[in-house]
C-alpha positions as CSV (number, residue, x, y, z in Angstrom):
1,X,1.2,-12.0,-25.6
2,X,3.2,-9.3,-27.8
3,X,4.8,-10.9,-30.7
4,X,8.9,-11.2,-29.3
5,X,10.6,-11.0,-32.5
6,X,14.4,-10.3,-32.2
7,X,14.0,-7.3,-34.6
8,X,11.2,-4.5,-35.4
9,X,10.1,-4.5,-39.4
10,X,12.7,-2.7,-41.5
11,X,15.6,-2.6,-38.5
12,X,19.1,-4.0,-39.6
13,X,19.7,-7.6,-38.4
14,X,22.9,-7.3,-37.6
15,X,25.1,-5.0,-35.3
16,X,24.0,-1.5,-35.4
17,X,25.5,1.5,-34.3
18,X,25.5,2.5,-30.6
19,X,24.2,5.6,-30.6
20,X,21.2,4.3,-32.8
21,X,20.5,1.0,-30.1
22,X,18.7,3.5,-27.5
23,X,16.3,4.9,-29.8
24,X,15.8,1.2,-30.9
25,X,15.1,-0.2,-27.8
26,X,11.8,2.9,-27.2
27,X,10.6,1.7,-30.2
28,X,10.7,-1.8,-29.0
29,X,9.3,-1.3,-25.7
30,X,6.5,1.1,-27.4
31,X,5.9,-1.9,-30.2
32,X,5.7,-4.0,-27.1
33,X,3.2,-2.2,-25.1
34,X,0.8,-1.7,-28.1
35,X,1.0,-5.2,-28.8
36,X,-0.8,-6.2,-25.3
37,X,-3.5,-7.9,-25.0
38,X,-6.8,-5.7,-25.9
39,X,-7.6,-6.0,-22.0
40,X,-4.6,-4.0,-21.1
41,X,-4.9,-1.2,-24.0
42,X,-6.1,1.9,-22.1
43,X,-3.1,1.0,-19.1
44,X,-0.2,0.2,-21.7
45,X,-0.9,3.1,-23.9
46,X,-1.0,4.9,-20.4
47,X,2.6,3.5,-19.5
48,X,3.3,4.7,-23.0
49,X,3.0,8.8,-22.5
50,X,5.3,8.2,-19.4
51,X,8.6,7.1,-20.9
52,X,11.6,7.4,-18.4
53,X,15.3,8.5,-18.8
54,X,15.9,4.5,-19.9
55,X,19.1,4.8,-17.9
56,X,19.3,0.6,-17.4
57,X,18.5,0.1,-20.8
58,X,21.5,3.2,-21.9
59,X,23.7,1.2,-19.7
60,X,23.4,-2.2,-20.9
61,X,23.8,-1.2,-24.3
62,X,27.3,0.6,-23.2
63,X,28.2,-2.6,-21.7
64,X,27.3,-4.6,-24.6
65,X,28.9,-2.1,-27.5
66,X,32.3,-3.0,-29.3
67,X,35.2,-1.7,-30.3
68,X,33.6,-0.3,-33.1
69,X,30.9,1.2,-31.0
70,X,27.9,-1.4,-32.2
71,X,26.3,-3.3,-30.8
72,X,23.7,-6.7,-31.2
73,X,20.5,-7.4,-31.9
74,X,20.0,-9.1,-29.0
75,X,21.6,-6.4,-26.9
76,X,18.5,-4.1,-28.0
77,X,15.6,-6.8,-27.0
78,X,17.8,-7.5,-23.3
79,X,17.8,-3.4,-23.1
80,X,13.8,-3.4,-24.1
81,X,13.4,-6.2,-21.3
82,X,15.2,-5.0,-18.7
83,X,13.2,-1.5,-18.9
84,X,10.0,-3.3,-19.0
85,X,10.9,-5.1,-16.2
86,X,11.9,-1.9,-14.3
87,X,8.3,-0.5,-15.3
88,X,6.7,-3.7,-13.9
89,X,8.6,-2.4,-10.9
90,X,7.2,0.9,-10.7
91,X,3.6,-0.1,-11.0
92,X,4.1,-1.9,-8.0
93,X,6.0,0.3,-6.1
94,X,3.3,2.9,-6.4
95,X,0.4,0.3,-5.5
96,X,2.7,-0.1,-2.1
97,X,3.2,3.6,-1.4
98,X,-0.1,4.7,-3.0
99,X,1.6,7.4,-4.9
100,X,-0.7,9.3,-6.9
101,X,1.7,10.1,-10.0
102,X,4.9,8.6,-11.6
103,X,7.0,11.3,-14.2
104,X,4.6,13.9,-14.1
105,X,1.0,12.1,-14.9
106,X,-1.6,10.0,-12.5
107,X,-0.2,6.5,-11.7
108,X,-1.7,3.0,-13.2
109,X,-3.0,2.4,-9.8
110,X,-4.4,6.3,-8.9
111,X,-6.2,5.9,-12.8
112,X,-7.1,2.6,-12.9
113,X,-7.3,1.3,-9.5
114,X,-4.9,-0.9,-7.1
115,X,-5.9,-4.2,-8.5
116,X,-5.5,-3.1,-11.9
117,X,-2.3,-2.0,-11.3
118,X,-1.0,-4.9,-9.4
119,X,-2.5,-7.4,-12.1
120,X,-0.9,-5.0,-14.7
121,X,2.6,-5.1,-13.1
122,X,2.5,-8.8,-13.4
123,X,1.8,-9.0,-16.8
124,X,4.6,-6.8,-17.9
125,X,6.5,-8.7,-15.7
126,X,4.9,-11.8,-18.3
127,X,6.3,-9.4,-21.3
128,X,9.9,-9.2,-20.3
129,X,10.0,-12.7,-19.9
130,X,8.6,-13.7,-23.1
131,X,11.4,-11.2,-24.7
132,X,14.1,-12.8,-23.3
133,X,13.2,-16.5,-23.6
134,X,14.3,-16.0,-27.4
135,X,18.0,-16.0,-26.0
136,X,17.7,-18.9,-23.8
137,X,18.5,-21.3,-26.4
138,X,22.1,-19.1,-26.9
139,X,22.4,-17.3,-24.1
140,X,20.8,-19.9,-21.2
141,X,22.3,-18.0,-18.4
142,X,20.1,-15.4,-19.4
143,X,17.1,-16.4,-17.8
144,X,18.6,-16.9,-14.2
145,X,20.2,-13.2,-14.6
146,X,16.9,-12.2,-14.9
147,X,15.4,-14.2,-12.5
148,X,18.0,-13.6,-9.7
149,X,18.1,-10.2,-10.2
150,X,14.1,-9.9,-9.1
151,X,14.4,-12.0,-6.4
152,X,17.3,-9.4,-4.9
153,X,14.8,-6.7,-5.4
154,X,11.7,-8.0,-4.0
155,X,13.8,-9.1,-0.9
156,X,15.0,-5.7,-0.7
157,X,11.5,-4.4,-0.9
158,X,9.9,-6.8,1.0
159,X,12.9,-5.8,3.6
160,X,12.1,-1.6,3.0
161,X,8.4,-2.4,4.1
162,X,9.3,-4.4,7.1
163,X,11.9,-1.7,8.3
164,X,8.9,0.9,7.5
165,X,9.1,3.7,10.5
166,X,11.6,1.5,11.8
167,X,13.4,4.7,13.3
168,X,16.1,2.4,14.5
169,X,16.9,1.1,11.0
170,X,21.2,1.3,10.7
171,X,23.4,2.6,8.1
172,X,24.1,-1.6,6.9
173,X,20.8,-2.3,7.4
174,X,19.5,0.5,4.6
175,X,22.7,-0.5,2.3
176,X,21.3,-4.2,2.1
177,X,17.9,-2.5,1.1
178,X,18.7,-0.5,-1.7
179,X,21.7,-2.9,-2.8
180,X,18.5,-5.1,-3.3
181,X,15.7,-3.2,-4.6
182,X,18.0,-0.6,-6.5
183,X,21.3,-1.7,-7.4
184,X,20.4,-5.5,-8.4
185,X,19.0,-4.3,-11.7
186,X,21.9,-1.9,-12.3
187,X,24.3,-4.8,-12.3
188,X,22.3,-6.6,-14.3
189,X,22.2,-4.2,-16.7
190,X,26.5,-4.0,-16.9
191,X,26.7,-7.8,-16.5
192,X,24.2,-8.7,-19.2
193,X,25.7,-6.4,-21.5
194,X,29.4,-7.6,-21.1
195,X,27.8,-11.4,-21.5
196,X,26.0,-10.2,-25.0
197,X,28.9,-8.3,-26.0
198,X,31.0,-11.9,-25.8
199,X,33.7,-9.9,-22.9
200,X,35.1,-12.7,-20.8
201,X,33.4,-13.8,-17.5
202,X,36.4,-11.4,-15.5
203,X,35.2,-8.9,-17.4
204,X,31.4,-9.2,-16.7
205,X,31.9,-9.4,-13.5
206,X,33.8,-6.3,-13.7
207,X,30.9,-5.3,-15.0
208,X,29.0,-5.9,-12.6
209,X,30.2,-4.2,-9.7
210,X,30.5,-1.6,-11.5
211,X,26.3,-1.5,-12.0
212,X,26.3,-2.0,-8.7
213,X,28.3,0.8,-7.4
214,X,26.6,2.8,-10.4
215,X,22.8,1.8,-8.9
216,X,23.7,2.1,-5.0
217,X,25.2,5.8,-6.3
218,X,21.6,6.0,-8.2
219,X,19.1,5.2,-5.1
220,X,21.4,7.3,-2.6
221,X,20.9,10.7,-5.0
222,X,17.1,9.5,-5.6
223,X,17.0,9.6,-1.7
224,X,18.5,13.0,-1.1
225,X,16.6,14.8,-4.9
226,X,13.4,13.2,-2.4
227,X,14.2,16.1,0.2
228,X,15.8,18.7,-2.0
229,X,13.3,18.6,-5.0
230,X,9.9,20.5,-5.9
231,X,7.5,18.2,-7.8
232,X,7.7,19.8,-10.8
233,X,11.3,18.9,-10.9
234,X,11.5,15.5,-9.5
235,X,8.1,14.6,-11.7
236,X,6.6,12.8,-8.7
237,X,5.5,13.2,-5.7
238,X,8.5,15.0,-3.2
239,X,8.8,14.4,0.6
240,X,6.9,11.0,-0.3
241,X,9.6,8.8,1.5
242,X,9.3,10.7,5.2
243,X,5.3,10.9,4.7
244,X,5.0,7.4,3.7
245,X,7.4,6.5,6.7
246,X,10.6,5.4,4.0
247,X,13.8,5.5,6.1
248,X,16.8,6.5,3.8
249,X,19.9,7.5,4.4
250,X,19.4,11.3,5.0
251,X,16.5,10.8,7.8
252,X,19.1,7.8,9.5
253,X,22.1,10.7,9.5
254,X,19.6,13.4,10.8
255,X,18.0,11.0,13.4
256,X,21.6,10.7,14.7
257,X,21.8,14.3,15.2
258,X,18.0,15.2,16.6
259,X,16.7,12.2,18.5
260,X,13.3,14.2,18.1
261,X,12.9,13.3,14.4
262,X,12.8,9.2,15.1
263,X,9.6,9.9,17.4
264,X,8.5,11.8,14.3
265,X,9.7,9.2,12.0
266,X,7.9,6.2,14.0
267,X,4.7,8.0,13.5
268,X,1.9,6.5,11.1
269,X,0.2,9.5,10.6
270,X,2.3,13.0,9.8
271,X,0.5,16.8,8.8
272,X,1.7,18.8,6.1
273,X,3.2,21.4,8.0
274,X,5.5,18.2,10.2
275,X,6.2,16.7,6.8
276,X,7.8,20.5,5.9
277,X,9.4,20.5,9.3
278,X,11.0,17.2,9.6
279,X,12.5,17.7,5.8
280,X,13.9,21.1,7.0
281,X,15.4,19.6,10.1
282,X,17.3,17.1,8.0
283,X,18.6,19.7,6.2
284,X,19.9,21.5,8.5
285,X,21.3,18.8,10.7
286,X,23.8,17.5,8.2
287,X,21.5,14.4,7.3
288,X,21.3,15.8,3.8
289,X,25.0,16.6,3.1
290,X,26.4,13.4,4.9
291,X,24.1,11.1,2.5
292,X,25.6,12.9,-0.6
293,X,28.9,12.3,1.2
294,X,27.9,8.6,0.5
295,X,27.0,9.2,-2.9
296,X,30.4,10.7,-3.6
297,X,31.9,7.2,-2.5
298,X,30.1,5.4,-4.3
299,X,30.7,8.0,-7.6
300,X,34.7,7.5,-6.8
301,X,33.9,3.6,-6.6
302,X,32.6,3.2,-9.8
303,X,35.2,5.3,-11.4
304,X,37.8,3.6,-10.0
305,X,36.9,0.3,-11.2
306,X,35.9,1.7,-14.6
307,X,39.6,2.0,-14.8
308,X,40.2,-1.4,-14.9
309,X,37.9,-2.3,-18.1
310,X,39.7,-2.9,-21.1
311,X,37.2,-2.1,-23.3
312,X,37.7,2.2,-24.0
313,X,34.2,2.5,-25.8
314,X,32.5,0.7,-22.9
315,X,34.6,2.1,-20.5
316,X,34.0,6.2,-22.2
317,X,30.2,5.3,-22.9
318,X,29.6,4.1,-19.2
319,X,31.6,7.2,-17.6
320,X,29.2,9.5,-19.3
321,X,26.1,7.9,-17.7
322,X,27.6,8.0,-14.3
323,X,28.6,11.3,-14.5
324,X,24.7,11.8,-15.3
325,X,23.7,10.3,-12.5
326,X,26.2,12.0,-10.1
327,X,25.4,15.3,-11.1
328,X,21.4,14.6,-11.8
329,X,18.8,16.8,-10.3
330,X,15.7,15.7,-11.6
């Protein structure tokens, strides 16, 4: 196991500036990686090349900054955690939909194999653990925020596969999905960053719906980019979630309007000329623009309650990553 040290050699041991926490928190995830055990070498330095937008980790660090705009140690290893822990997530998710890349390069499990990649997932699963046990001692609801927020999101996916080609899947039935499997992690992120930054418990809750508001408005524009996107843009596979038999929130508006497409959806097998059709036909029914219509809500939502946090750096820092995320088209 990775040596879990609060701080990399040579970085301060105190607060640090905000803006220098993110950059921080890569090098602690990459120190992390290439401390693995030698069996896992080739896969982490694999994960490695693939680094992400580290949008949970960007927003716990918001959440956890001061009024000075610095932020804790600790705050940095949570951030490293969390994104770890959101990378165990994606080597899963690609063993369960058999996607062939992940942000532009072959998956762990189309290079290395499904079993490697589900074994792989559980160990960095192992990793983020191990970094946040240091806390427990000062921070001992730490270990249940973690804990409870994978529980939400493997209920959530174990709920997404059971509703697979469910053409009948409703509008609340897909919002308990992705508040599970998405938006779980989001509030995670908010509320562990307002506990770390000492803000009261009102506050952290606060917090909290705000990451979740922030991560439902995150899976909802992931869902429509899925049907508006090339795959050079999107750096993964596009028109994955119809193909794979996904039902989001686009299909579920367009299914309304063309009763056709859920005989479509229902299918286990689709060509690449139907996959092309159906995407089209959501399009053009509305599905597409009704789902962003969601998005939107969800976008005034968080703002809203960003309104009530009395914290201006969080609330200024936070406001620029949502307004990423709104506006995001990759």
């Amino acid at each position: 196991m990775t040596d879990t040290n609060n701080n990399l050699d040579g970085a301060p041991q105190g607060p640090r500036p905000l803006a220098d926490a993110l950059e921080e928190t890569r090098a602690r995830i990459r120190q992390t990686l290439d401390g693995v055990d030698p069996a896992l070498t080739d896969i982490a330095r694999h994960l490695g090349q693939s680094s992400g937008k580290h949008i949970r980790a960007a927003l716990l660090l918001s959440a956890a900054a001061d009024d000075d705009s610095r932020v804790e140690p600790d705050a940095v290893t949570a951030a490293a955690a969390l994104e770890i822990l959101h990378l165990a997530t994606l080597v899963h998710d690609d063993v369960i939909d058999d996607a062939p890349t992940r942000r532009g390069l072959p998956s762990v499990q189309s290079q290395f194999g499904k079993k490697t990649a589900v074994i792989s997932g559980d160990y960095l699963f192992c990793l983020c653990f191990s970094m946040i046990a240091g806390m427990s001692h000062q921070y001992p609801e730490q270990i249940n925020l973690f804990t409870r927020a994978i529980s939400s999101l493997c209920i959530g996916e174990l709920n997404q596969h059971k509703h697979n080609r469910d053409s009948d899947l409703s509008i609340l039935g897909y919002m308990r999905i992705i508040s599970g499997k998405t938006a779980a992690l989001f509030l995670l992120a908010l509320y562990a960053g307002g506990l770390l930054s000492g803000a009261s418990e009102k506050q952290c809750r606060l917090l909290g719906r705000i990451g979740f508001a922030i991560g439902m408005l995150f899976q909802l524009v992931d869902d429509c980019l899925d049907y508006e996107s090339t795959s050079d843009t999107l750096k993964k596979s596009v028109k994955h979630d119809i193909a794979e038999g996904v039902i989001t929130l686009p299909l579920i508006f367009a299914m309304r309007q063309d009763p056709a497409l859920k005989q479509l959806a229902a299918r286990s097998r689709l060509t690449a000329v139907e996959i092309r059709e159906a995407a089209a036909t959501v399009m053009q029914s509305g599905g597409l623009s009704k789902a962003r219509e969601v998005a939107d809500s969800y976008y005034r939502r968080a703002c809203r309650l960003l309104e009530q946090l009395d914290a201006p750096v969080k609330q200024q820092q936070i406001r620029q990553l949502l307004d990423q995320i709104h506006t995001r088209r990759h």
